[in-house]
N, C-alpha and C positions, 0 to 999 in steps of 0.2 A: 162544725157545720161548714159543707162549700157553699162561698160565695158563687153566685152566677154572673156570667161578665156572656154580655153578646155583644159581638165585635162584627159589626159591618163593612165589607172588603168590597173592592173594584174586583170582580171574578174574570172581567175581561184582559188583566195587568197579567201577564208572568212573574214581576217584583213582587207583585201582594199576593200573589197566589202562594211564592216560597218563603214571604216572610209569612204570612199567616200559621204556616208549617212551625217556623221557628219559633214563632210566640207560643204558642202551645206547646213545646217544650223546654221551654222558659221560664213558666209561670209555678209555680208553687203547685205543689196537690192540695189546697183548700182553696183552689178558684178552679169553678169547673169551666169551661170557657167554649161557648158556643161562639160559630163562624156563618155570615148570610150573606152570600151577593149581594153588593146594591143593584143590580140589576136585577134582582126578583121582584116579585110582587108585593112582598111584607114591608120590602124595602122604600118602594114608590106610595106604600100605603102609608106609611110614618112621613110623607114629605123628604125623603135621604136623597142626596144625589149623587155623581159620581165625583164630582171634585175633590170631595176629604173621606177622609175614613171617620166611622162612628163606634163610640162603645156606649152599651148601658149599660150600668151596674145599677139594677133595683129600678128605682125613679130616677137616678141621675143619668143624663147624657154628657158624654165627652167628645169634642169634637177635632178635627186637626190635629196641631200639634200637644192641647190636650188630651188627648185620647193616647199619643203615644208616649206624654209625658208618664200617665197615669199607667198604662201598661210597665213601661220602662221601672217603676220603682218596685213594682210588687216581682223585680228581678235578681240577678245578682249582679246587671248593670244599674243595681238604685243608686249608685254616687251620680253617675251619669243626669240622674235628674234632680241634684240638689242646684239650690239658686246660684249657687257659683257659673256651673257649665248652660245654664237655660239658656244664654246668650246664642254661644255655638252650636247648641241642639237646634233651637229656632232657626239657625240662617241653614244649620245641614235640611234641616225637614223642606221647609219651602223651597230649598235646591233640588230633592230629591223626587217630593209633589210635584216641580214643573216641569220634570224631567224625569219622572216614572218610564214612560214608554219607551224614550232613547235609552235608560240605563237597562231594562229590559233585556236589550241584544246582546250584555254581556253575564248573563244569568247561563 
């Protein structure tokens, strides 16, 4: 049976626009994986806002760099999210969250 994964993106970003592209061809064929603006209305209705990205799987929310920890393992980059590397994963993610828009120009 597929897992459901909805994955809340910044639709205003170019970077999340083309990673959102890439995760879903990433992800295994037993996760089906839905994609929503935060800048929708379902989005503003849950409390979401633009600063992180969201996943739900079922009842659980994932947020930040949880969210892309959790994406990242159900990959074939999952070594990337064993305790070893979370260090570097954490300081790339918050490098890459405060500088979405500037890295952007080079997409």
């Amino acid at each position: 049976m597929k897992s459901r994964w909805i994955l809340f993106y910044d639709g205003a970003c170019p970077l999340c626009i083309k990673t959102k592209y890439k995760i879903a061809n990433l992800l295994g064929n037993d996760i089906k994986l839905a994609v929503v603006d935060l800048n929708s209305s379902i989005a503003k209705s849950k409390g979401y806002d633009l600063s992180q990205v969201v996943l739900e799987i079922g009842p659980d929310i994932y947020r930040g760099k949880k969210a892309w920890l959790k994406i990242i393992s159900h990959t074939k980059y999952a070594w990337f999210s064993h305790i070893l590397f979370r260090p570097c994963f954490i300081v790339f993610y918050y490098f890459v969250n405060k500088n979405r828009k500037f890295l952007s120009r080079f997409i």
